[in-house]
SETORGU-257629 format. One record per residue: residue number from 1; residue in three letters; x, y, z of N, C-alpha, C in turn. Coordinates in pm, 1 decimal, m for minus. Layout:
% residues N
+-----+------+----------+----------+----------+----------+----------+----------+----------+----------+----------+
! pos ! code !   n_east !  n_north !     n_up !  ca_east ! ca_north !    ca_up !   c_east !  c_north !     c_up !
+-----+------+----------+----------+----------+----------+----------+----------+----------+----------+----------+
! NUM !  ALA !        X !        Y !        Z !        X !        Y !        Z !        X !        Y !        Z !
...
+-----+------+----------+----------+----------+----------+----------+----------+----------+----------+----------+
//
This chain:
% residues 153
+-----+------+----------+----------+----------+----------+----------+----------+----------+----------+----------+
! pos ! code !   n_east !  n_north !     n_up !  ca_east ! ca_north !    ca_up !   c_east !  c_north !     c_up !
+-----+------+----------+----------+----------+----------+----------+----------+----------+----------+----------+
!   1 !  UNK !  12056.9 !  10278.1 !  11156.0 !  11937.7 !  10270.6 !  11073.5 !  11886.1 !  10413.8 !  11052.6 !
!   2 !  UNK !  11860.0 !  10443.1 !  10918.0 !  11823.2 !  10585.3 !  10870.1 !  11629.3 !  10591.2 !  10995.8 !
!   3 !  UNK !  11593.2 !  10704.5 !  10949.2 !  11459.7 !  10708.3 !  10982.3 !  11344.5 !  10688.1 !  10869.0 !
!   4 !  UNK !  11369.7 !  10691.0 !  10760.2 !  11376.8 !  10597.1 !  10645.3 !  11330.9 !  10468.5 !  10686.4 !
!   5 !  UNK !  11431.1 !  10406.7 !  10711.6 !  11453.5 !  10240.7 !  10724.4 !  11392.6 !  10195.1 !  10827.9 !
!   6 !  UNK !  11388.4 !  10314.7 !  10916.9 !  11309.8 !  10278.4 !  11058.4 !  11127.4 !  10280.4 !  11038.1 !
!   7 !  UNK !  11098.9 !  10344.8 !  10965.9 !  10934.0 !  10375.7 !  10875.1 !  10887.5 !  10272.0 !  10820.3 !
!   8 !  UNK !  10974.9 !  10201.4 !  10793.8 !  10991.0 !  10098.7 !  10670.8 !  10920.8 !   9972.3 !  10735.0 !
!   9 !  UNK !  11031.2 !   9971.2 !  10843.1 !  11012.5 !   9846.5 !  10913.9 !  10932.0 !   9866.6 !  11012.6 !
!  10 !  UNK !  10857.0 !   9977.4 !  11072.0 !  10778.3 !   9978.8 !  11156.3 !  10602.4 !   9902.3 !  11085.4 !
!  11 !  UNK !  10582.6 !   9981.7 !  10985.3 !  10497.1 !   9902.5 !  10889.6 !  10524.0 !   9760.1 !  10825.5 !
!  12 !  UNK !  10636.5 !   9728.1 !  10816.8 !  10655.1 !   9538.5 !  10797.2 !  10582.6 !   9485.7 !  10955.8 !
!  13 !  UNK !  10668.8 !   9543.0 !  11046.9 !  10593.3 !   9515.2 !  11176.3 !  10442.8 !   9513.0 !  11251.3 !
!  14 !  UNK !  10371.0 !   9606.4 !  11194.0 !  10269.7 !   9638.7 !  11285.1 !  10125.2 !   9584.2 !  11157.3 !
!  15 !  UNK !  10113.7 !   9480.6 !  11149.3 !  10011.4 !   9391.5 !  11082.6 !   9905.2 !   9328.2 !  11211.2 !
!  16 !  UNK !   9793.3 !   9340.3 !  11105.1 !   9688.7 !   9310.4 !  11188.0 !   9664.7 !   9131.4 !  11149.4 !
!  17 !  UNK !   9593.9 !   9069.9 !  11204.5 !   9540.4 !   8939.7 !  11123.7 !   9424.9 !   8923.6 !  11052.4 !
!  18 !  UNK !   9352.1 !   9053.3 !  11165.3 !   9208.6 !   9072.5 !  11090.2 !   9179.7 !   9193.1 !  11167.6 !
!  19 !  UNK !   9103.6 !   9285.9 !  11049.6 !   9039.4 !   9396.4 !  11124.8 !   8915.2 !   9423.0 !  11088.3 !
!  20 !  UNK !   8828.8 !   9461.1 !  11175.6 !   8679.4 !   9465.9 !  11170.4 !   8617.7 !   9600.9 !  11235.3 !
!  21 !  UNK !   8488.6 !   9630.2 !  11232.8 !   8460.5 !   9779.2 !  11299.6 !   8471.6 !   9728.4 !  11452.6 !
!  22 !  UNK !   8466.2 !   9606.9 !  11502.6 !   8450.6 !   9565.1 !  11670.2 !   8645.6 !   9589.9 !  11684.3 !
!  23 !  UNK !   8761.4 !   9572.3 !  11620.1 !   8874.8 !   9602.3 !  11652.9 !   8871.5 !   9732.2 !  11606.7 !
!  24 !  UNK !   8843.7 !   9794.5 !  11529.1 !   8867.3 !   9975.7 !  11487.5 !   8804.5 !  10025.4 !  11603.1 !
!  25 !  UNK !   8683.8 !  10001.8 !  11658.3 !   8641.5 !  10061.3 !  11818.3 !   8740.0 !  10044.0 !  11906.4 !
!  26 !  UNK !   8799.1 !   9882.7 !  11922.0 !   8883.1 !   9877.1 !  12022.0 !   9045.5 !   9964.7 !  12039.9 !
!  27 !  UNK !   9067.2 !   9934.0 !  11899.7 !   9208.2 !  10055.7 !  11877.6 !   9153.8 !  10135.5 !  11909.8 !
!  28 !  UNK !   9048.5 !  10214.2 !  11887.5 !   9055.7 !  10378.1 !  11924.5 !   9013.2 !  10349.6 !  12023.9 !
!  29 !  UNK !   8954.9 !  10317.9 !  12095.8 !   8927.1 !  10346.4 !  12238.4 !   9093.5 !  10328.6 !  12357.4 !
!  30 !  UNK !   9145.7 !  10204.4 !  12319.7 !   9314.5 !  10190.2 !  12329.9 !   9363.9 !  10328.4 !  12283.4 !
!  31 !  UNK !   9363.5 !  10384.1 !  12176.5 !   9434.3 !  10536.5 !  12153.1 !   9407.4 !  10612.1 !  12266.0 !
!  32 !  UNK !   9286.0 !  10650.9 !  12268.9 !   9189.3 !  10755.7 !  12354.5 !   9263.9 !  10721.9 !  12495.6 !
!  33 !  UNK !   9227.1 !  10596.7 !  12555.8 !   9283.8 !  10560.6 !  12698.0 !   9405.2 !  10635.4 !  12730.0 !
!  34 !  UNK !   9495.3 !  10580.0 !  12663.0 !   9648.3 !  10662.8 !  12700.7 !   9656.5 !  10780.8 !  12626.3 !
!  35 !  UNK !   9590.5 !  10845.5 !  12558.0 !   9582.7 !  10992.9 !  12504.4 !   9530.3 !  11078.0 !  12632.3 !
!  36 !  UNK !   9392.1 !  11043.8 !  12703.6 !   9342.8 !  11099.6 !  12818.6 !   9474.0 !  11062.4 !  12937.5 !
!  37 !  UNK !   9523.7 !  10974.0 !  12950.2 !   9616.0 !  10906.9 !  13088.2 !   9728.5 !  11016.6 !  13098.1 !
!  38 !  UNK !   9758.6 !  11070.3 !  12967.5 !   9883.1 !  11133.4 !  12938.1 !   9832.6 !  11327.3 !  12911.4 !
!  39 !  UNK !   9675.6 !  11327.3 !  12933.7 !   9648.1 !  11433.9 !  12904.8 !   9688.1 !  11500.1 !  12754.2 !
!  40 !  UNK !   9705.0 !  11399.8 !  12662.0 !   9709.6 !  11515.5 !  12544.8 !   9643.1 !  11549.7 !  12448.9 !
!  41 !  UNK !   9637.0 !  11694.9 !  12403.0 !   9586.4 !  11762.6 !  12303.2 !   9562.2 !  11687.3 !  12163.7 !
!  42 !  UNK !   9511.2 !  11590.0 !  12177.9 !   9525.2 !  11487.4 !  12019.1 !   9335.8 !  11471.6 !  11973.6 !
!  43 !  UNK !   9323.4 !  11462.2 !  11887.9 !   9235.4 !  11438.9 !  11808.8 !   9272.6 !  11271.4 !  11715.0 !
!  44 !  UNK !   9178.5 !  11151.5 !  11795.2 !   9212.5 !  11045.5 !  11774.8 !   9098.3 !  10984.5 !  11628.9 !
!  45 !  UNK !   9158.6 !  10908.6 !  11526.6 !   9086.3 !  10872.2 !  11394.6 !   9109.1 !  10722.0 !  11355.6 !
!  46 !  UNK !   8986.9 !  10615.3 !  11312.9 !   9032.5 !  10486.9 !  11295.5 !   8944.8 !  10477.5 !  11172.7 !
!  47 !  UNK !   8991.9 !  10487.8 !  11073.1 !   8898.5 !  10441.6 !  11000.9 !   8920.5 !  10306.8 !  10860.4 !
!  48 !  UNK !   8861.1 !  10273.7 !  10835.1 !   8835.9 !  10147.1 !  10717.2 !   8811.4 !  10203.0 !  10602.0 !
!  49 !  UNK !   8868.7 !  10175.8 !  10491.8 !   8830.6 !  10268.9 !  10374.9 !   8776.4 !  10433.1 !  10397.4 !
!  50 !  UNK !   8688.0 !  10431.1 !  10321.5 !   8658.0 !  10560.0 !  10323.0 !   8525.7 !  10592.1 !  10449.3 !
!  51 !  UNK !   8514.9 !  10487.9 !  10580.5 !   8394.3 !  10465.5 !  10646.0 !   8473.0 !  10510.4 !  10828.2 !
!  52 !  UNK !   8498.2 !  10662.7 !  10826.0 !   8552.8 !  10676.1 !  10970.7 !   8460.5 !  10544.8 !  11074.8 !
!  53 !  UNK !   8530.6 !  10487.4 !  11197.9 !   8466.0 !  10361.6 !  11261.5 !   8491.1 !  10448.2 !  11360.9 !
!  54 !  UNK !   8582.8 !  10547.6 !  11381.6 !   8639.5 !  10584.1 !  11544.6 !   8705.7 !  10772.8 !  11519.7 !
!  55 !  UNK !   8630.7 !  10792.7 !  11602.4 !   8634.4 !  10942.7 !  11628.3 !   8675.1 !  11016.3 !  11690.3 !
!  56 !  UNK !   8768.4 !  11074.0 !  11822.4 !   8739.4 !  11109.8 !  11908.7 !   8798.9 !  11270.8 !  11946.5 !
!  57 !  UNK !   8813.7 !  11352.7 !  12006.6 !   8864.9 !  11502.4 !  12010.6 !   8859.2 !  11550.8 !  12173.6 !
!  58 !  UNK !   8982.3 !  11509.9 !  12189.5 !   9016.6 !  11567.9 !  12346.0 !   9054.6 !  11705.1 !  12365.1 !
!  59 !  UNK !   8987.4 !  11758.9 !  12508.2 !   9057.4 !  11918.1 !  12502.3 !   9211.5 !  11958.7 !  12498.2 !
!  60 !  UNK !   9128.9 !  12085.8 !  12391.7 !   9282.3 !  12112.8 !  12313.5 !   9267.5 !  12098.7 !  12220.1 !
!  61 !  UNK !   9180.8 !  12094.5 !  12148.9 !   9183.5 !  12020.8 !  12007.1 !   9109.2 !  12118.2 !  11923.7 !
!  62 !  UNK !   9072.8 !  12125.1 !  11845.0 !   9023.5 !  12192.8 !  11737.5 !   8926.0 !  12128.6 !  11603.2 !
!  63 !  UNK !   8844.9 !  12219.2 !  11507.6 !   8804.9 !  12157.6 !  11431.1 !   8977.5 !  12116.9 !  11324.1 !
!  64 !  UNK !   9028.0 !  12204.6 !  11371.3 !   9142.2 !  12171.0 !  11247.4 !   9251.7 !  12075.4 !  11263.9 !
!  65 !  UNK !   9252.1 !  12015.6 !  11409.9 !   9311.7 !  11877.0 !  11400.6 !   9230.4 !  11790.6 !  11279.4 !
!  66 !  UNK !   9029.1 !  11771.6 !  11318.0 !   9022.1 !  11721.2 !  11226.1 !   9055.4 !  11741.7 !  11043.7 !
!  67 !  UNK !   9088.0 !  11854.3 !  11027.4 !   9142.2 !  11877.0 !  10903.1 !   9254.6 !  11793.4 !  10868.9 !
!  68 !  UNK !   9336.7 !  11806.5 !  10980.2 !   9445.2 !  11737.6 !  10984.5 !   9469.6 !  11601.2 !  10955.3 !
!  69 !  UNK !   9369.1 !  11540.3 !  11037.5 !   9356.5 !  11391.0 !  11022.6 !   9323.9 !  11366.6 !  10855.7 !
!  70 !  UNK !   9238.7 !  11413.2 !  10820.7 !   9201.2 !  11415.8 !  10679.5 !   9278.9 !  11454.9 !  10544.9 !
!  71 !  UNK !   9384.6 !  11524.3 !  10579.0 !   9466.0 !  11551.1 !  10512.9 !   9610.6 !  11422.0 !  10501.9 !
!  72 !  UNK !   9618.1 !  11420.7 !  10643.6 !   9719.3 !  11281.7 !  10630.0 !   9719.6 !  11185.8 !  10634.2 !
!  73 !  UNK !   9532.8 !  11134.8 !  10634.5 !   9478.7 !  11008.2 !  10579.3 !   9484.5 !  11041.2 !  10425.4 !
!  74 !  UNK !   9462.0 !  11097.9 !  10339.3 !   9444.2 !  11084.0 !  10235.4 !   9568.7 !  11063.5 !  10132.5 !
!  75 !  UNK !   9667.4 !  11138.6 !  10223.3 !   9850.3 !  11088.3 !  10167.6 !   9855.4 !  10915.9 !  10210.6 !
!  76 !  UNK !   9783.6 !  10891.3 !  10315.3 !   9825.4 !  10720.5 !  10338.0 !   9760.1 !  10662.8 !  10252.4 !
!  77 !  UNK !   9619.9 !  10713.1 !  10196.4 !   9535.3 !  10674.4 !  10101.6 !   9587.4 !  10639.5 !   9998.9 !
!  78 !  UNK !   9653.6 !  10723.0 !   9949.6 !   9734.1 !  10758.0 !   9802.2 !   9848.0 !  10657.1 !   9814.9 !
!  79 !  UNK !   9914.8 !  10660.5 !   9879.5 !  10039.8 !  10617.6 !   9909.5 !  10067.5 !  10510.5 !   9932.9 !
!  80 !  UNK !   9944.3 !  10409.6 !  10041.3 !   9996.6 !  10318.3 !  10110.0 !  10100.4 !  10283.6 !  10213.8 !
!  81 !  UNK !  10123.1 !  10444.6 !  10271.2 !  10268.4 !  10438.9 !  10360.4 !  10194.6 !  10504.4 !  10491.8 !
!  82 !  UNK !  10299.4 !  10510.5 !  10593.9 !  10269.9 !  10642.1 !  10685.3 !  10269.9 !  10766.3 !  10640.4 !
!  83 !  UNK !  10172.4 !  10844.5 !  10672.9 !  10186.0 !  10979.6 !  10632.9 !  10315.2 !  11040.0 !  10612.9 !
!  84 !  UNK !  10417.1 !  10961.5 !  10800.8 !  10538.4 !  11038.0 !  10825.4 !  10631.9 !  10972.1 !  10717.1 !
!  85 !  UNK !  10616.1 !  10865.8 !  10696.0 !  10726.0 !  10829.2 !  10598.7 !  10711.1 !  10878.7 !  10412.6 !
!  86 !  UNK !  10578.0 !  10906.5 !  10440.1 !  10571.8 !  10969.0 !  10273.9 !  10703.7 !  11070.3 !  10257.2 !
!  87 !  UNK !  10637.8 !  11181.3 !  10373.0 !  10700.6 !  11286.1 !  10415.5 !  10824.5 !  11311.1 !  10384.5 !
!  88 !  UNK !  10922.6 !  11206.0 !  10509.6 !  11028.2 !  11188.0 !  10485.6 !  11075.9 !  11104.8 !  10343.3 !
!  89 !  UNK !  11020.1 !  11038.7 !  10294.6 !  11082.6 !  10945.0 !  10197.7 !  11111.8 !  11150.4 !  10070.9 !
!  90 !  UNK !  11021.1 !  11211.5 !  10075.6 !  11051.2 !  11322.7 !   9977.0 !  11184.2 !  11383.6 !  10055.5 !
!  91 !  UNK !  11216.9 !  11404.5 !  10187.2 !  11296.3 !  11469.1 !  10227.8 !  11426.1 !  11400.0 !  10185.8 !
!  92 !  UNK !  11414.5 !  11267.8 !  10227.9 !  11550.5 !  11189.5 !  10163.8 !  11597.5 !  11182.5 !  10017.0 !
!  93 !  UNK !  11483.6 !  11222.1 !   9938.9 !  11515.4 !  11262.4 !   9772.9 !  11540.1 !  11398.9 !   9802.0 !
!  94 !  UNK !  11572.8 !  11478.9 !   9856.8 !  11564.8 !  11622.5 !   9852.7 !  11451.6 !  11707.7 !   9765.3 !
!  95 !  UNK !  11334.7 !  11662.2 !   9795.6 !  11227.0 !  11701.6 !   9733.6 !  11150.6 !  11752.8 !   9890.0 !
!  96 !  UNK !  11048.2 !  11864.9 !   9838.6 !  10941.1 !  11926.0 !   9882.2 !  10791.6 !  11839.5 !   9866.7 !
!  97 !  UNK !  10719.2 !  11801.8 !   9951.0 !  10573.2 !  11708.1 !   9912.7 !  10516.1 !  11847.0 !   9857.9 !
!  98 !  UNK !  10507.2 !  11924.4 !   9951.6 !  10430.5 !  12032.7 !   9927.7 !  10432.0 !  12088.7 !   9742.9 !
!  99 !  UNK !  10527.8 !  12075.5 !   9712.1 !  10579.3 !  12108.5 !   9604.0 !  10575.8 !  12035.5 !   9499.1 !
! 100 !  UNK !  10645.2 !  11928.2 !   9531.1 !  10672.6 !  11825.2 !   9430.6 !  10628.5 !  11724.0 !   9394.7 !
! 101 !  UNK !  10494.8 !  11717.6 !   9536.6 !  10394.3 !  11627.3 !   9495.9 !  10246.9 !  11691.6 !   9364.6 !
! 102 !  UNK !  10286.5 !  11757.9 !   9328.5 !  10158.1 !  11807.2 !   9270.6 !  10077.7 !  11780.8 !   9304.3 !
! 103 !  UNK !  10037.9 !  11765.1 !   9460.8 !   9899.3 !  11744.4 !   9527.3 !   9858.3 !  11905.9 !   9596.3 !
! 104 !  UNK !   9738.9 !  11905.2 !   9622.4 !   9656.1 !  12046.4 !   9674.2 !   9696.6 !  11987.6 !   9814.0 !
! 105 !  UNK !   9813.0 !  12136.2 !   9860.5 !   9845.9 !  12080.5 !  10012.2 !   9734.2 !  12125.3 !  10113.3 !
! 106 !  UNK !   9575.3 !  12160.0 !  10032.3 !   9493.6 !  12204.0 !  10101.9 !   9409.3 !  12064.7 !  10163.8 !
! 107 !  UNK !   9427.0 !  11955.2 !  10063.5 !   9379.1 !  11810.3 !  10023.3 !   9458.5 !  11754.2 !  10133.9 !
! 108 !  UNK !   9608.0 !  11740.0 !  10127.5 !   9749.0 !  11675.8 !  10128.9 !   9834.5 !  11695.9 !  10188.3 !
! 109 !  UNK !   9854.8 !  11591.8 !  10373.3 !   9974.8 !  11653.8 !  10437.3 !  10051.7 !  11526.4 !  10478.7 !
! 110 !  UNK !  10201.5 !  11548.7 !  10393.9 !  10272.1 !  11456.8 !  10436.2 !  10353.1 !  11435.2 !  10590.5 !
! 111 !  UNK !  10254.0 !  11480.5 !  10678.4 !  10301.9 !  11476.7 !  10803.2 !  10248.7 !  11360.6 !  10861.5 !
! 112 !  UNK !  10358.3 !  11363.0 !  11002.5 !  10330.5 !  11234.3 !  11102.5 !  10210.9 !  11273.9 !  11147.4 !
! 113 !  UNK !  10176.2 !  11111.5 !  11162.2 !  10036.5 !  11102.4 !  11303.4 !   9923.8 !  11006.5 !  11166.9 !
! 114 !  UNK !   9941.6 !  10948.3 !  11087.6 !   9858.9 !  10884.8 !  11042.3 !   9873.4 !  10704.9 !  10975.6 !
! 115 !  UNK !   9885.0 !  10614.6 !  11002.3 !   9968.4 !  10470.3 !  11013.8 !   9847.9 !  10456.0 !  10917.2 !
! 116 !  UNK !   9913.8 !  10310.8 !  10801.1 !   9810.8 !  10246.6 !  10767.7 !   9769.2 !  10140.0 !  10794.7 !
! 117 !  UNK !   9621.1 !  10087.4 !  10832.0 !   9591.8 !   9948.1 !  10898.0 !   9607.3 !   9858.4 !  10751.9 !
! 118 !  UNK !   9761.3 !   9782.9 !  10794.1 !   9761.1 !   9687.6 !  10737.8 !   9730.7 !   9546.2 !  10775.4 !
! 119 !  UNK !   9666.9 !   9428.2 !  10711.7 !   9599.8 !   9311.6 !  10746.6 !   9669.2 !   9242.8 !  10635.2 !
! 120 !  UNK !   9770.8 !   9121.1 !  10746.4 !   9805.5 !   9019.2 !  10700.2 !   9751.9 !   8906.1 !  10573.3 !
! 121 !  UNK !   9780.4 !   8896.8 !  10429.4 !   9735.2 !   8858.1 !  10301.4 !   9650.3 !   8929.4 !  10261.4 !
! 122 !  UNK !   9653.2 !   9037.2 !  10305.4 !   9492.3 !   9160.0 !  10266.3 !   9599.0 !   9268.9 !  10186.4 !
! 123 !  UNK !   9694.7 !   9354.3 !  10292.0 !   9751.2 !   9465.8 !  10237.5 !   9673.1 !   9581.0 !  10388.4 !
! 124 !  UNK !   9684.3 !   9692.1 !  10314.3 !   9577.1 !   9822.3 !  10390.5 !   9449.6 !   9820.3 !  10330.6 !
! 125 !  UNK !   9432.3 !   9839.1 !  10471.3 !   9223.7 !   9844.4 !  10503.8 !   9161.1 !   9955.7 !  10547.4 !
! 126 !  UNK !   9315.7 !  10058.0 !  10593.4 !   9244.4 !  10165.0 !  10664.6 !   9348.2 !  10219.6 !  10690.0 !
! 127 !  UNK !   9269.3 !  10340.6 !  10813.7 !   9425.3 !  10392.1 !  10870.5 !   9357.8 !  10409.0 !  11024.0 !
! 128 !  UNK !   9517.0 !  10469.3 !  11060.9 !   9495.6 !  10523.5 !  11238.0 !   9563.7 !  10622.9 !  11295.5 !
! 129 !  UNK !   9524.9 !  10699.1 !  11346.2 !   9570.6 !  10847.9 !  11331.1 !   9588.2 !  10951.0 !  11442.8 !
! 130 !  UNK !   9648.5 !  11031.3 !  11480.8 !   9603.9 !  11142.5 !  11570.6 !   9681.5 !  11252.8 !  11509.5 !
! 131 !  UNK !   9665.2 !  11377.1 !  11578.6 !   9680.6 !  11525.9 !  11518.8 !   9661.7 !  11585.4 !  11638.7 !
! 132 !  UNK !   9754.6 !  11662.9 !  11693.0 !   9741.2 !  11722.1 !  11772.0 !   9874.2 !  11786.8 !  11889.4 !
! 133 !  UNK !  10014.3 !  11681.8 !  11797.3 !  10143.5 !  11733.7 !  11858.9 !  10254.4 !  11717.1 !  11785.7 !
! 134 !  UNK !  10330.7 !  11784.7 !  11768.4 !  10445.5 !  11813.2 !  11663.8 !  10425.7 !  11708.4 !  11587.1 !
! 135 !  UNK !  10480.5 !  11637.1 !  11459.4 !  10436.7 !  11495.8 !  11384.7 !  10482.3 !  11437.7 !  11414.9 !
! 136 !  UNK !  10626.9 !  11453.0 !  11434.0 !  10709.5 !  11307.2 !  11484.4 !  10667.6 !  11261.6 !  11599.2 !
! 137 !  UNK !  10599.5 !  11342.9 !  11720.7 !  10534.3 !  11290.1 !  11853.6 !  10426.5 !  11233.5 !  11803.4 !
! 138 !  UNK !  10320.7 !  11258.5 !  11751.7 !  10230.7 !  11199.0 !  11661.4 !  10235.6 !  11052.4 !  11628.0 !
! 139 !  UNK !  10325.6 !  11101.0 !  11486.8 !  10401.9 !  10940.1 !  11461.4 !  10393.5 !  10789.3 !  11588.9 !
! 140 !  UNK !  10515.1 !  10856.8 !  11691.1 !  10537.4 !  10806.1 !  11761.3 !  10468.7 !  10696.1 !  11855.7 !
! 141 !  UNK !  10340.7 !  10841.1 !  11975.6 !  10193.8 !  10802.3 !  12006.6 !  10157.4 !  10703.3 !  11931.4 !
! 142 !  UNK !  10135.1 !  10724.3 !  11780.0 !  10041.1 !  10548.3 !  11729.6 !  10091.4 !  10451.7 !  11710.2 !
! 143 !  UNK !  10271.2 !  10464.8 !  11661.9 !  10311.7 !  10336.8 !  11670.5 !  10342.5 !  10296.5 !  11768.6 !
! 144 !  UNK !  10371.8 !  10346.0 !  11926.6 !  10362.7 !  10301.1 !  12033.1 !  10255.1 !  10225.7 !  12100.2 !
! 145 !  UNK !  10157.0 !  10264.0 !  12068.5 !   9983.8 !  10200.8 !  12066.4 !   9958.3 !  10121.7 !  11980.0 !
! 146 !  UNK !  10005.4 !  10092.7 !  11895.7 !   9971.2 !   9968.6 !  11792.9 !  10097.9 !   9877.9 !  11835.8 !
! 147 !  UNK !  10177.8 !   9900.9 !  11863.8 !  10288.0 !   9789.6 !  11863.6 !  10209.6 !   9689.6 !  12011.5 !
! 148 !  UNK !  10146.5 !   9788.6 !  12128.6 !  10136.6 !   9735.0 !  12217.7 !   9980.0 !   9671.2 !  12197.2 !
! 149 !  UNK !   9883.9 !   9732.7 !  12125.8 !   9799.7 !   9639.9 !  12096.0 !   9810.5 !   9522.9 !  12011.2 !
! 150 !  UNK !   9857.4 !   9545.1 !  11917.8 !   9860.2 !   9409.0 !  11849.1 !   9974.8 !   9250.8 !  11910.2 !
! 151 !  UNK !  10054.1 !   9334.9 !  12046.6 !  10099.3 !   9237.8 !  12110.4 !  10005.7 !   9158.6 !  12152.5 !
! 152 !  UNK !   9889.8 !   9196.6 !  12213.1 !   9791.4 !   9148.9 !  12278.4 !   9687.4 !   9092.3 !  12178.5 !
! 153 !  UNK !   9731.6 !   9072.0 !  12037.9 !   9629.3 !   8982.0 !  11934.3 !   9717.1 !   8830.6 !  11852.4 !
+-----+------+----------+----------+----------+----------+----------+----------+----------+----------+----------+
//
């Protein structure tokens, strides 16, 4: 399976049934938990449309993780994908985002670390995010945390 195909299906997979600001607290606080357990440098983001629900910035972090977050929420915005798979989906065309998206890569980062909250007969409602370690670790961190929360719904 490409990493492509693996993007693909991680988002067929990771559906909510319902999401509300009382589950956007609970995901991020679930992020935060094993972000602090594991000690890392991440800057954690849950938000619903355009209404951040969940905030958080562990040491190590910077104002420009939050840049970060904001930048690769707004590619999931656009997109409807993972940030990381936007990313890659240009790499597998042999295209540049930076480039070839005619987006302001000041706006616009097709990097890992930003999932979209999708809800079963809804579509995306939001996203969920961190910034703060290479992207593909990024990536990784939230779909590891969402796969294991939404076991538990």
């Amino acid at each position: 399976m490409s990493l492509l195909d693996e993007l693909v299906d991680q988002e067929a997979r990771l559906v909510f049934r319902a999401f509300d600001n009382e589950v956007a607290l609970e995901l991020g606080a679930f992020l935060l938990d094993a972000a602090r357990a594991r000690a890392l440098p991440v800057t954690v983001s849950v938000r619903r449309g355009a209404q951040r629900l969940f905030h958080a910035a562990l040491p190590g972090t910077s104002a420009d993780n939050d840049e970060w977050i904001d930048r690769k929420s707004r590619v999931v915005d656009r997109y409807g994908q993972s940030s990381f798979r936007v990313g890659e989906s240009f790499r597998a065309a042999g295209k540049d985002f930076d480039r070839d998206s005619r987006l302001d890569p000041d706006r616009y980062a097709a990097h890992g670390g930003v999932f979209p909250v999708l809800v079963a007969g809804v579509g995306m409602v939001g996203t969920v995010g961190v910034s703060g370690l290479p992207q593909a670790e990024d990536h990784a961190f939230v779909v590891e945390r969402l796969e294991e929360f939404l076991a538990t719904r």
